[in-house]
N, C-alpha and C positions, 0 to 999 in steps of 0.2 A: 930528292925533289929539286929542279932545276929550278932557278932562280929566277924573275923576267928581269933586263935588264932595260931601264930607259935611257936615250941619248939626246938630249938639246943641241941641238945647234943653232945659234943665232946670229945675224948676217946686220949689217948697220954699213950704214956710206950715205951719204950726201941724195938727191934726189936724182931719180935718173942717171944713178954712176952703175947700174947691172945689179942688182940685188935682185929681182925677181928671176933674171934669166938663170945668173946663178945658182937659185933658189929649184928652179928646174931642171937643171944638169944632174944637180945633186941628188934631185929624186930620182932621175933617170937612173943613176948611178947605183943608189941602193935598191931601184927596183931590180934592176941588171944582172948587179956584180954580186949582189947578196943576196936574191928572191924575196925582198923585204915586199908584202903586196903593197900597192900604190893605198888601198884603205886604212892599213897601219901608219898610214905618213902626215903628220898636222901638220898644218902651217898656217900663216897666218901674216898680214900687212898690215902695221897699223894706217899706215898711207891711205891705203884702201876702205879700212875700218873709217877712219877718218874723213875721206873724200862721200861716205855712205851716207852720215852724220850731216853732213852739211847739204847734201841732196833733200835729208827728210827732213830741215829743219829742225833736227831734233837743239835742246838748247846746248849740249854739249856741241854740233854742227855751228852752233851760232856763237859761241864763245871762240872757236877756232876760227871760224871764219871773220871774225873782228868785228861783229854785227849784233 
């Protein structure tokens, strides 16, 4: 019985220093070089998450956003 294996990776920098683009090379990458399908592949921004939260006023959105 073969075993699944999972792999994290996780990317951190400053705002706007390439994490995202990065973030897509790499999936490029393992869709590519290793036929990983693109549905097998999570990711996720907390940026993003974050900027979500304060669009919908949620009060986690408004704690961040300093309101």
């Amino acid at each position: 019985m073969k075993k699944e294996r999972n792999t994290v990776i996780g990317l951190f920098g400053k705002p706007a220093s390439g994490k995202s683009m990065l973030l897509e090379a790499i999936k490029r990458q393992l869709t590519g070089w290793f036929g990983i399908p693109d549905e097998d592949i999570f990711s996720f921004s907390v940026g993003e998450l974050l900027r979500e939260e304060v669009k919908n006023k949620t009060p986690l959105g408004l704690r961040y956003a300093g309101r």
